[in-house]
C-alpha positions in Angstrom: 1.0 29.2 -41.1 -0.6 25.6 -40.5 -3.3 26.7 -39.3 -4.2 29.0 -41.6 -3.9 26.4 -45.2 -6.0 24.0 -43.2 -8.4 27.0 -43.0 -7.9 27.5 -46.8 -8.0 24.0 -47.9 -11.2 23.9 -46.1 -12.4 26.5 -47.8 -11.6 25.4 -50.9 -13.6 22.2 -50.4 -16.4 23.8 -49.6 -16.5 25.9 -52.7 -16.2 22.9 -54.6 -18.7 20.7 -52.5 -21.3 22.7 -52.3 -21.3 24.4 -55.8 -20.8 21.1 -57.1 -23.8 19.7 -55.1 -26.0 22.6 -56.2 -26.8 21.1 -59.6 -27.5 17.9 -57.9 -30.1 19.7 -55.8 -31.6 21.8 -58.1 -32.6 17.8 -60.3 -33.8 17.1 -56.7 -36.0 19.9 -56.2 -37.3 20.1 -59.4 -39.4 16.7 -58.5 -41.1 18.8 -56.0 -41.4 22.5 -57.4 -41.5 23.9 -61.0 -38.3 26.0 -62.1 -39.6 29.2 -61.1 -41.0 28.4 -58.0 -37.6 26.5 -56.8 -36.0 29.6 -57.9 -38.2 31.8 -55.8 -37.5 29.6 -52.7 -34.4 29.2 -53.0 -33.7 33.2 -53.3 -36.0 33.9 -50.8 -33.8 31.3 -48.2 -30.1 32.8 -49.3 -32.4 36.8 -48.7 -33.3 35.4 -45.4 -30.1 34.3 -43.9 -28.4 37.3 -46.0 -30.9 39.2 -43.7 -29.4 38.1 -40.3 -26.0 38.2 -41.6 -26.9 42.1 -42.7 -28.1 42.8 -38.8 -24.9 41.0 -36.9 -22.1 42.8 -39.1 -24.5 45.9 -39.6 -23.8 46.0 -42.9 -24.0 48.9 -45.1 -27.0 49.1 -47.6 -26.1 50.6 -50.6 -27.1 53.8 -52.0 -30.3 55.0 -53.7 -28.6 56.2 -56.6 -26.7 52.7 -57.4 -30.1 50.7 -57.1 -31.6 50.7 -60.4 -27.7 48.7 -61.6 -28.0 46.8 -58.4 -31.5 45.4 -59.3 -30.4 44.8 -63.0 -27.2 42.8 -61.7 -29.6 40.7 -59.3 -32.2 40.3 -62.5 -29.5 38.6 -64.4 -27.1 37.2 -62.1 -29.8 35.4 -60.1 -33.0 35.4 -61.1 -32.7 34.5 -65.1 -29.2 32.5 -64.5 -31.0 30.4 -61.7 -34.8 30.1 -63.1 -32.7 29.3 -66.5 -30.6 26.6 -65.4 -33.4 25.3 -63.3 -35.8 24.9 -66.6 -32.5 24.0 -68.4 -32.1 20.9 -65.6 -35.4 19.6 -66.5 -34.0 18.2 -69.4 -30.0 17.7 -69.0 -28.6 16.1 -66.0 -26.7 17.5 -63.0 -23.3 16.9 -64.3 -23.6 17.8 -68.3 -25.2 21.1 -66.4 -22.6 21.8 -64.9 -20.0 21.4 -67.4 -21.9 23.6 -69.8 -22.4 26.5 -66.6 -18.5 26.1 -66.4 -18.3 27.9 -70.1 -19.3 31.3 -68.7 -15.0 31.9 -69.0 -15.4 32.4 -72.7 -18.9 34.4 -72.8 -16.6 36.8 -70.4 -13.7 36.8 -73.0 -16.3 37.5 -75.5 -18.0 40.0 -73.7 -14.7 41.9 -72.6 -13.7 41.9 -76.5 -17.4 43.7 -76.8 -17.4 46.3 -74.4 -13.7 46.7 -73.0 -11.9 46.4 -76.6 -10.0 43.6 -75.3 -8.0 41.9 -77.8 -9.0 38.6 -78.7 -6.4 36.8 -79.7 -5.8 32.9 -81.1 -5.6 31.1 -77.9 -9.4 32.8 -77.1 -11.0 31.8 -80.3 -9.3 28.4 -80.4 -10.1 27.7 -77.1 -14.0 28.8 -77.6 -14.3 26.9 -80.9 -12.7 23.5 -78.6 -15.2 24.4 -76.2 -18.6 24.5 -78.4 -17.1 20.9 -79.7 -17.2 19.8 -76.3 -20.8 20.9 -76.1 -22.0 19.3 -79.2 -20.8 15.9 -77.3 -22.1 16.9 -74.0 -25.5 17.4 -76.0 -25.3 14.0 -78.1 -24.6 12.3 -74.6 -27.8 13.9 -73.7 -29.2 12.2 -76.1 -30.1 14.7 -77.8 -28.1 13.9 -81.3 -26.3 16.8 -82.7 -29.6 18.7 -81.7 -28.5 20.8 -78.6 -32.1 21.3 -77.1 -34.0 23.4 -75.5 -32.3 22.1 -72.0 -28.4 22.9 -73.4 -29.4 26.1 -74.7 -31.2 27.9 -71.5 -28.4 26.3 -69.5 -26.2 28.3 -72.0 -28.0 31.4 -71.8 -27.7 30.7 -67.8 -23.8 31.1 -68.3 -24.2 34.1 -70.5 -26.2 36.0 -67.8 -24.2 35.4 -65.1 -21.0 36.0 -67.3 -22.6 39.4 -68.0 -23.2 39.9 -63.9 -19.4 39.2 -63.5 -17.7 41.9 -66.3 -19.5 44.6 -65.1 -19.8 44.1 -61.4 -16.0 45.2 -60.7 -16.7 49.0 -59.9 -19.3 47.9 -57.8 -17.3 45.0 -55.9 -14.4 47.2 -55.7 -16.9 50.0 -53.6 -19.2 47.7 -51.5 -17.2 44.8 -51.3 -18.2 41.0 -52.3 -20.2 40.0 -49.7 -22.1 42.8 -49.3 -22.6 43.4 -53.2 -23.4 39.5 -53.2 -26.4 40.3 -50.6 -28.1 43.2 -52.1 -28.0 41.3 -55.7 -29.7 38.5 -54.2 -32.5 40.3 -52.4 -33.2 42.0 -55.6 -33.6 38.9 -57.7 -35.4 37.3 -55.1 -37.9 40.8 -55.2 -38.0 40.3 -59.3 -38.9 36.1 -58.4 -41.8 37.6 -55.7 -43.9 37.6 -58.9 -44.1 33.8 -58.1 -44.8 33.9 -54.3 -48.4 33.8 -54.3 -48.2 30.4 -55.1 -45.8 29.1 -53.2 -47.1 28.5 -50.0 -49.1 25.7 -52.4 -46.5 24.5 -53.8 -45.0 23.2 -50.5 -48.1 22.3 -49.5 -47.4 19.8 -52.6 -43.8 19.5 -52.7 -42.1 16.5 -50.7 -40.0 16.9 -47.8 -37.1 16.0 -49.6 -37.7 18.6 -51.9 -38.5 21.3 -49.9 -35.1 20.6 -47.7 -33.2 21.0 -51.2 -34.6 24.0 -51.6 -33.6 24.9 -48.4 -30.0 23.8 -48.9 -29.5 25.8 -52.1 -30.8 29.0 -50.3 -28.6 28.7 -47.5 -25.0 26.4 -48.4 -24.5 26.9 -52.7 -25.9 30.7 -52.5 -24.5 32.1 -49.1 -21.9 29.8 -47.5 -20.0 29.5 -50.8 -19.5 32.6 -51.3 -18.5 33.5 -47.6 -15.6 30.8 -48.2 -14.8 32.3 -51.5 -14.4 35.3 -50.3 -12.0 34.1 -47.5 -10.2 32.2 -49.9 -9.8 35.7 -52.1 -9.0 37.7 -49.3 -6.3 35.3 -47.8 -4.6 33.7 -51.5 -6.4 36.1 -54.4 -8.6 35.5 -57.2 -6.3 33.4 -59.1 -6.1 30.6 -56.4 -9.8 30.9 -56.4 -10.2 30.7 -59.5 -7.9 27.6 -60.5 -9.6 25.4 -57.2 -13.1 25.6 -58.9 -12.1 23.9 -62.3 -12.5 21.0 -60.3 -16.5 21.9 -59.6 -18.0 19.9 -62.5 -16.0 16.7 -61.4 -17.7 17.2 -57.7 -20.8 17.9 -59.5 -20.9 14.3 -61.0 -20.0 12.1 -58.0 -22.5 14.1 -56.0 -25.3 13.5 -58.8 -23.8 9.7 -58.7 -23.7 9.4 -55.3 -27.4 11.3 -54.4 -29.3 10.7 -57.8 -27.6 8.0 -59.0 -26.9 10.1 -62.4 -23.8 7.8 -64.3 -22.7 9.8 -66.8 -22.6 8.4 -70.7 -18.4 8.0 -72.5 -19.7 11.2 -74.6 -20.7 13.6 -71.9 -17.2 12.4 -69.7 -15.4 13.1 -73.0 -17.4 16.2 -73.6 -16.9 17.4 -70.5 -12.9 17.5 -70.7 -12.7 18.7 -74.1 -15.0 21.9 -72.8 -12.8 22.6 -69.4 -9.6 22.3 -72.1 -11.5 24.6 -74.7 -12.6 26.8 -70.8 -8.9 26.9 -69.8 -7.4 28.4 -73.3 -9.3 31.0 -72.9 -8.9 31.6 -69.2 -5.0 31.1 -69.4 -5.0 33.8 -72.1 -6.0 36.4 -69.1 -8.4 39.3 -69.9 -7.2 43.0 -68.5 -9.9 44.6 -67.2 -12.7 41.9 -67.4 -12.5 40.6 -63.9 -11.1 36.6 -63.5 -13.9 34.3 -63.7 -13.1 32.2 -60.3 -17.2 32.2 -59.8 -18.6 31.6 -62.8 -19.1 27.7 -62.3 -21.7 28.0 -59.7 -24.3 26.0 -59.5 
């Protein structure tokens, strides 16, 4: 029983680690590549060691007929929430990113009063209507006034793809299983990004090292390894545990970005920030029926 929390408490930090360093590295690669091109490469790293994971554990591939909704889940829970928050990260730093990627709960709540007739009750729209206060400070600590910006609002539309991925990818989890489901959305997206791929290979001809090895690291710890320890963590405590460790992603998010950029935050995005993970919680606490628990929607 020792034995296996240590495993779990590692697991947890390494959820929290590394999708809390992932906004870090995206500011980092970004000196090196343009947003589309660092989403590209960084795709095309998580395919490739997705690839060798495929051939060890012979995984199964999925079947023809579930394709066209696997490529549509990979469109827009990789390739537009990553390019997006990439462009979006041009502009707002590594920790306000995170913090506004962390609202993806309430687009879910949102979405599940859409499509599953969820009821949304006053604890969901109090806790969203908290939440877009804490953004308006986020984006004023931005310095961008009471203007949110072109930055806050792809990084928003970031959250609201992914939270799409995440409602509707339950009958398809529940069939192929996370990891698996996890790989064949990712070598889709990274198919859609091979638009970008002719000019790559100039790009890191271009690029700094240090760059290039961010680039590297979000392809293989943020996009593969986290979710191979969320998924122990799921398997061994449930989503709930899961779910509760990540809140505590954004806060990892800033010392990395203090510690490897040297990002210090301003009083309004730190005040910001907690007022958004209060408004986030509300609606989390509240619970959702069918939509499934948002324990990965703070990803970097």
């Amino acid at each position: 029983m020792e034995d296996l929390n240590i495993k779990l408490i590692t697991a947890h930090l390494l959820v929290i680690l590394l999708w809390g360093s992932a906004f870090a590295g995206i500011r980092h690669g970004l000196e090196g590549y343009s947003a589309e091109h660092l989403s590209f490469l960084r795709l095309l790293v998580g395919s490739i060691t997705l690839v060798c994971y495929a051939a060890i554990t012979k995984m199964k591939m999925p079947e023809v007929r579930d394709l066209p909704v696997i490529f549509l889940f990979g469109f827009l829970g990789f390739a537009v929430y990553q390019t997006a928050l990439n462009f979006g990260e041009q502009t707002v730093s590594a920790g306000a990113a995170s913090l506004l990627v962390s609202t993806s709960p309430v687009f879910i709540g949102l979405l599940g009063r859409i499509f599953f007739q969820e009821r949304a009750g006053k604890r969901y729209w109090t806790g969203a209507a908290i939440s877009m206060a804490g953004i308006v400070l986020i984006s004023i600590g931005s310095g961008k006034g009471l203007d949110l910006g072109i930055g806050v609002m792809l990084i928003l539309l970031a959250s609201f793809s992914e939270s799409i991925y995440f409602v509707f990818q339950k009958k398809y989890l529940d069939k192929y299983g996370p990891l698996p489901f996890t790989a064949y959305t990712i070598w889709s997206a990274t198919i859609f990004m091979g638009f970008f791929a002719s000019d790559l290979s100039a790009q890191i001809s271009s690029a700094s090292s240090g760059a290039t090895i961010s680039a590297v690291y979000l392809g293989v710890f943020p996009t593969v390894i986290a979710y191979f320890a969320l998924a122990y963590i799921t398997a061994k405590s449930g989503a709930s545990e899961a779910a509760s460790s990540l809140y505590l992603t954004p806060a990892a998010s800033f010392l990395v970005a203090w510690v490897w950029l040297g990002e210090v935050p301003s009083f309004l995005t730190i005040a910001g920030g907690i007022i958004t993970l209060l408004g986030v919680s509300l609606t989390y606490l509240k619970g959702w029926g069918n939509v499934p628990e948002p324990f990965s929607d703070i990803k970097g």
